[in-house]
C-alpha positions as a Markdown table, in Angstrom:
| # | Residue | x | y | z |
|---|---|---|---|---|
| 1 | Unk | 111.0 | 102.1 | 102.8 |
| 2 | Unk | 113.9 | 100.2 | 104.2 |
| 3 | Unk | 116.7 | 103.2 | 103.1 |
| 4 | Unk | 117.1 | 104.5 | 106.8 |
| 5 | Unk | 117.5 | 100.8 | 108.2 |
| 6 | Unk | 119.4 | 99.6 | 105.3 |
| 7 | Unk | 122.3 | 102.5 | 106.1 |
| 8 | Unk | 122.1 | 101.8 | 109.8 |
| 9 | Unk | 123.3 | 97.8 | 109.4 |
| 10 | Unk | 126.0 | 99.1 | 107.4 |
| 11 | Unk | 127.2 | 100.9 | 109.9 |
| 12 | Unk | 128.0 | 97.9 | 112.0 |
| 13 | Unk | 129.6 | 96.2 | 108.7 |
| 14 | Unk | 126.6 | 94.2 | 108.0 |
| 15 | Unk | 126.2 | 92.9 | 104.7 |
| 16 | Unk | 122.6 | 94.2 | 103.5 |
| 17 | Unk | 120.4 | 93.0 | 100.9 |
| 18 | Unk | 117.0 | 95.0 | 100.5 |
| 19 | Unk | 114.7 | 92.3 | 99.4 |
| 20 | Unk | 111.2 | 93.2 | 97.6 |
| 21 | Unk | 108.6 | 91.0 | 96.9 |
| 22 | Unk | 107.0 | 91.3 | 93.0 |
| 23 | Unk | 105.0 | 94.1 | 92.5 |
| 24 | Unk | 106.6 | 96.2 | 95.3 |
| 25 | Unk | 109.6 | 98.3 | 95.6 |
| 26 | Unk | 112.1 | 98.5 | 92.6 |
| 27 | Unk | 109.9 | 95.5 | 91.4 |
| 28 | Unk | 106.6 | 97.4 | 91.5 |
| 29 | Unk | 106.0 | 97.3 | 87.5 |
| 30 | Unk | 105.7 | 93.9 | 87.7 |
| 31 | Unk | 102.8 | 91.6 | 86.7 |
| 32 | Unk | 101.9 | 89.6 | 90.2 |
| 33 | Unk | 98.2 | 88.3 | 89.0 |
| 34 | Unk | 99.7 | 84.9 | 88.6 |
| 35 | Unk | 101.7 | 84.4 | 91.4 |
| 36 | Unk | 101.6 | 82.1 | 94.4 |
| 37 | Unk | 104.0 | 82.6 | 97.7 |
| 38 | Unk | 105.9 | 79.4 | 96.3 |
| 39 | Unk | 106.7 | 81.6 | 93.4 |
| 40 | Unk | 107.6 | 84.4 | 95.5 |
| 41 | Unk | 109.5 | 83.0 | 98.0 |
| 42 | Unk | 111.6 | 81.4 | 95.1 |
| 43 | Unk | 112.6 | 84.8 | 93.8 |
| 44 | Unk | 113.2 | 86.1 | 97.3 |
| 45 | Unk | 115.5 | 83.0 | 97.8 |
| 46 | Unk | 117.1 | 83.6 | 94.3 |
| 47 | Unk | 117.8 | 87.0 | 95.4 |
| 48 | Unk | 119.5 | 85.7 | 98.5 |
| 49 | Unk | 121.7 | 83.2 | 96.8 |
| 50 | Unk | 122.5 | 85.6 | 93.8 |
| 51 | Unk | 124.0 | 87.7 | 96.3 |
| 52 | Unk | 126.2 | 85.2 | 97.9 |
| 53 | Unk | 124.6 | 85.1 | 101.0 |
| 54 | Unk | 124.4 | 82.8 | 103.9 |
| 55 | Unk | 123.7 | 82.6 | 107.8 |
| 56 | Unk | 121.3 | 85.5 | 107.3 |
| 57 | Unk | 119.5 | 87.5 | 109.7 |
| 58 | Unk | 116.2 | 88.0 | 108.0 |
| 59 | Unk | 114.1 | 90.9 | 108.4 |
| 60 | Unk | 110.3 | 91.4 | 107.9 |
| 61 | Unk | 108.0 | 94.0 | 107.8 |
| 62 | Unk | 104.4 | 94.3 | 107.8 |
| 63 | Unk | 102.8 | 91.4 | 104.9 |
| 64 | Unk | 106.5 | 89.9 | 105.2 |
| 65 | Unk | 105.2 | 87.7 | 107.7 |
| 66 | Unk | 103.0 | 86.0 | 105.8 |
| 67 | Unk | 106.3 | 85.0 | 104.1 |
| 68 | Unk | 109.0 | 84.5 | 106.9 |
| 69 | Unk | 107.7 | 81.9 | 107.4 |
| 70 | Unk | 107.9 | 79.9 | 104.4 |
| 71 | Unk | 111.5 | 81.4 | 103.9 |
| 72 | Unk | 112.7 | 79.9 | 106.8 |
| 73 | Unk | 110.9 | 76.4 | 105.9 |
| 74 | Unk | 112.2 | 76.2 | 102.8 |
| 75 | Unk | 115.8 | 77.7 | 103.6 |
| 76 | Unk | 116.5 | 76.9 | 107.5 |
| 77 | Unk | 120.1 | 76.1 | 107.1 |
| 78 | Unk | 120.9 | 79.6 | 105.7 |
| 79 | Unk | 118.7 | 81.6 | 108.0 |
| 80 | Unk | 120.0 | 82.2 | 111.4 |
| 81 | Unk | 117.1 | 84.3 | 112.4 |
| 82 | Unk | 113.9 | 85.8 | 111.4 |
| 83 | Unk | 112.9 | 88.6 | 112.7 |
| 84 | Unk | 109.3 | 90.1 | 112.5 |
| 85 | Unk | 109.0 | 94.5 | 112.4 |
| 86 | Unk | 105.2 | 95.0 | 113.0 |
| 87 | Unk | 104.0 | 92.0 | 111.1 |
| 88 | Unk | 100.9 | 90.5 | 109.9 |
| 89 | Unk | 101.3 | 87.0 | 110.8 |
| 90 | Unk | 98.2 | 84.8 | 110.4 |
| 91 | Unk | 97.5 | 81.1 | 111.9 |
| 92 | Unk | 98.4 | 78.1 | 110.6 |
| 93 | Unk | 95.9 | 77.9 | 107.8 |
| 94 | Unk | 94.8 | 81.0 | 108.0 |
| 95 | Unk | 95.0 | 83.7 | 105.2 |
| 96 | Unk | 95.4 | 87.6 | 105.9 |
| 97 | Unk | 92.0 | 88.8 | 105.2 |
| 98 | Unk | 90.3 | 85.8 | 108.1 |
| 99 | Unk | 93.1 | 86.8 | 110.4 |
| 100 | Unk | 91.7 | 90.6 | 110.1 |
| 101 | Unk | 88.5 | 89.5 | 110.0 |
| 102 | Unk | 85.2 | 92.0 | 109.3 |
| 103 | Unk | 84.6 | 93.5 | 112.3 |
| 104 | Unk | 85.8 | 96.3 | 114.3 |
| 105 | Unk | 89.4 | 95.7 | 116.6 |
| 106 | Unk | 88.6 | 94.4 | 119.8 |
| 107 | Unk | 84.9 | 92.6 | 118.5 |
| 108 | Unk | 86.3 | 89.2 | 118.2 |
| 109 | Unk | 89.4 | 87.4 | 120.0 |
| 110 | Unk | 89.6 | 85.3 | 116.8 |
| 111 | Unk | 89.9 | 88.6 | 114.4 |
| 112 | Unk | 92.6 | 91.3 | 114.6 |
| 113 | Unk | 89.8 | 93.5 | 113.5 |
| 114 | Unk | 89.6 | 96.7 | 111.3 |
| 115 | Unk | 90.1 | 100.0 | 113.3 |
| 116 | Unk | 87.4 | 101.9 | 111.7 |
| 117 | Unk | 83.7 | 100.2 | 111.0 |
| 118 | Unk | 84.0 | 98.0 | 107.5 |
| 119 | Unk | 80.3 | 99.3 | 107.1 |
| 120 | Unk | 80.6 | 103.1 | 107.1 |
| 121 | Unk | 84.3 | 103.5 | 106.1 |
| 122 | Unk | 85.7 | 102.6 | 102.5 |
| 123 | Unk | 88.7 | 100.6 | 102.2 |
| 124 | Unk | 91.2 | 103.5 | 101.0 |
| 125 | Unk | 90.5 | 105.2 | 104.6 |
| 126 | Unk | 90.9 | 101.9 | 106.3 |
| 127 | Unk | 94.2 | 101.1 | 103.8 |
| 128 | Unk | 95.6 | 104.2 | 105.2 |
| 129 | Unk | 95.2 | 103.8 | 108.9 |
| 130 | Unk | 96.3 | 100.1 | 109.2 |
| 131 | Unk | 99.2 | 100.7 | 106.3 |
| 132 | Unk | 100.0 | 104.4 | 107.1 |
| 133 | Unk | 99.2 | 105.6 | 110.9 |
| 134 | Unk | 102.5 | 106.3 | 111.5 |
| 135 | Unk | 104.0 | 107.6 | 108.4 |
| 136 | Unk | 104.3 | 111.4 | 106.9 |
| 137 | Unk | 102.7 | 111.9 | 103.8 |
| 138 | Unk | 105.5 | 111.5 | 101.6 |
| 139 | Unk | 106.3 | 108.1 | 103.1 |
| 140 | Unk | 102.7 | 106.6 | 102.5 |
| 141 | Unk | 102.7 | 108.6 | 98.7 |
| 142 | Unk | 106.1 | 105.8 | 98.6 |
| 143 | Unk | 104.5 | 103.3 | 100.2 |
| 144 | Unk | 101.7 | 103.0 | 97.6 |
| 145 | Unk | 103.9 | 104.5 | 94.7 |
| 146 | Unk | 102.0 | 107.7 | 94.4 |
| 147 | Unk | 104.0 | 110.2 | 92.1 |
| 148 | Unk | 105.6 | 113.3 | 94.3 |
| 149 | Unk | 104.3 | 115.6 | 91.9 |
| 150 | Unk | 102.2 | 118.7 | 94.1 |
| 151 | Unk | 101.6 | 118.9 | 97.4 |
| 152 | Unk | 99.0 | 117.0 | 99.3 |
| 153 | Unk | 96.5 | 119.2 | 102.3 |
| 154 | Unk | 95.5 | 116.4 | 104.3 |
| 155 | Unk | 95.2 | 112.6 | 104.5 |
| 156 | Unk | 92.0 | 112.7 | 102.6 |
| 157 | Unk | 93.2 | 114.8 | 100.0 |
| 158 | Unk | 95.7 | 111.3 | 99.9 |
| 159 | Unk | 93.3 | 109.1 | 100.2 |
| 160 | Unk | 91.7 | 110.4 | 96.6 |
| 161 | Unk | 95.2 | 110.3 | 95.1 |
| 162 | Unk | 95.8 | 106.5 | 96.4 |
| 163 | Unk | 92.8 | 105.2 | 94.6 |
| 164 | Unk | 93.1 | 102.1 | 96.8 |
């Protein structure tokens, strides 16, 4: 996901590290039942110091800021900045799923809301337009690590390959 923004900082002679979170990206094989954000953010800040890092500019897409956050509380002194791409980002106390809520967008000023009705649409078609509005079908089939193999007609042709 981050390959076209990756090669863009380089060409300004940024130093880039691609971070993923257990279970995602070149770590998606791995076994995340048991872990807690403390235990991610520690391998996320391993990952950081392994590369010799400091005074980084971190960036954070979509779930990543759930975990900014505790990044930057943990590590403030080699963080110069976070910055937040499109981000979930709950309350203080607040998990993701009572920050979306289970209503319909716009029902509640205390829910982000779902953008099709929780009661008449599954979740792989509600998965897919949050997660994937604005990707091409071969981003979203690497977005949720769906094999390239054959060609996909339509989104719900993906939403049956997904099984979300």
């Amino acid at each position: 996901m981050w390959e076209h923004t990756a090669r863009a900082l380089l060409g300004f002679s940024a130093r880039v590290l691609v971070l993923d979170v257990p279970g995602c990206g070149t770590k998606r094989d791995r076994d995340t039942i048991a872990l807690g954000v403390e235990e991610v953010a520690d391998e996320l800040l391993s990952d950081i110091a392994a590369a010799g890092m400091d005074d980084v500019v971190l960036v954070g897409h979509s779930q990543a800021g759930t975990m900014l956050p505790v990044l930057w509380q943990r590590q403030a002194g080699s963080l110069r900045k976070l910055i937040y791409v499109s981000c979930c980002a709950p309350l203080p106390g607040q998990n993701v799923l009572e920050m979306m809520g289970y209503g319909l967008h716009g029902e509640s000023p205390h829910e982000v809301g779902w953008p099709l009705d929780p009661e008449t649409h599954g979740k792989e078609e509600q998965r897919l337009l949050t997660l994937c509005n604005d990707m091409e079908e071969a981003q979203a089939r690497d977005f949720f690590g769906v094999p390239r193999s054959g060609q996909l007609a339509d989104a719900r042709n993906l939403r049956g390959a997904l099984e979300l």
